[in-house]
C-alpha positions as CSV (number, residue, x, y, z in Angstrom):
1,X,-44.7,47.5,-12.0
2,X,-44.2,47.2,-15.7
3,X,-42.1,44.2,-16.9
4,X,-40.3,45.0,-20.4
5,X,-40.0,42.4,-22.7
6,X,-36.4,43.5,-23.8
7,X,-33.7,40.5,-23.3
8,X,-31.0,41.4,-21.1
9,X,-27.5,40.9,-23.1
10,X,-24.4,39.8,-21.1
11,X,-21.1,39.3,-22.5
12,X,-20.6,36.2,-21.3
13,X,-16.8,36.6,-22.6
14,X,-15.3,37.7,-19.2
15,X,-17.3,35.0,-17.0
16,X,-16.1,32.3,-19.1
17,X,-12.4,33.4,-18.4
18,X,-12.9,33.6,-15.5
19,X,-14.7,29.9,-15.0
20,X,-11.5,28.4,-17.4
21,X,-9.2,30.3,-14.8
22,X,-10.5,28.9,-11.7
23,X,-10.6,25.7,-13.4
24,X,-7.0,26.2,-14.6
25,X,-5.8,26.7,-10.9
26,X,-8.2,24.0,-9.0
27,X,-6.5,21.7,-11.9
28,X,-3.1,22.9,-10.8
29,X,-4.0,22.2,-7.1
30,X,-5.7,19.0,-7.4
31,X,-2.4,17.7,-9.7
32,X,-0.3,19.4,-6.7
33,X,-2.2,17.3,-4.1
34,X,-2.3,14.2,-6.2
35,X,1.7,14.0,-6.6
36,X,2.1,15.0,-2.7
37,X,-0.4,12.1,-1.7
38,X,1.6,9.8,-4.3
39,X,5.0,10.5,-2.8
40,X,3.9,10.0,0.9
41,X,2.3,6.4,-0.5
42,X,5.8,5.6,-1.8
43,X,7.7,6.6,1.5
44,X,5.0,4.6,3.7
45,X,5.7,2.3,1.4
46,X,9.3,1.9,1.7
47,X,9.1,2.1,5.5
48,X,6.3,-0.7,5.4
49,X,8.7,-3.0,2.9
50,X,11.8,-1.8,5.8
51,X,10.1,-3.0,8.6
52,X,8.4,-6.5,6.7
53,X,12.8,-7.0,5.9
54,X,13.4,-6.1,9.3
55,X,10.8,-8.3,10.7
56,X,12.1,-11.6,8.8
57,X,15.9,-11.0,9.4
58,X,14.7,-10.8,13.2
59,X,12.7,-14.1,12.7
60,X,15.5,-16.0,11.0
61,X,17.7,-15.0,14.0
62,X,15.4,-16.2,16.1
63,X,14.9,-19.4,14.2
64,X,18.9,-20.2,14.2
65,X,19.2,-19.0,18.1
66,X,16.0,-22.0,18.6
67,X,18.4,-24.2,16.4
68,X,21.5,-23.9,18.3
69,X,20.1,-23.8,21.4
70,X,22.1,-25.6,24.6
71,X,19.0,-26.6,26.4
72,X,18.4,-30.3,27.9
């Protein structure tokens, strides 16, 4: 078998399109996913700051209910 010692010439043009297009799209994706994950932070967020309010309106109605209780 007879090896030639000619270089083998690739137009490496089309490949790096190709590469900046995927990067392109897993950029769009990952930005995508990133602004998803940030807007389901916020809403757990806002439901975690509802229920903390929640929870200390139903402990200062406890606490006045203990004040004004009739017991002996």
């Amino acid at each position: 078998m007879n090896h030639t010692a000619e270089p083998i010439t690739v137009d490496a043009e089309p490949y790096i399109a190709r590469l900046g297009a995927q990067l392109t799209e897993a950029w769009g994706k990952a930005q995508a996913e990133l602004a998803l994950a940030r807007e389901e932070n916020a809403v757990r967020a806002a439901r975690e700051a509802a229920k903390d309010q929640r929870i200390t309106e139903l402990e200062a109605a406890l606490a006045e209910l203990q004040n004004t209780s009739t017991r002996p």
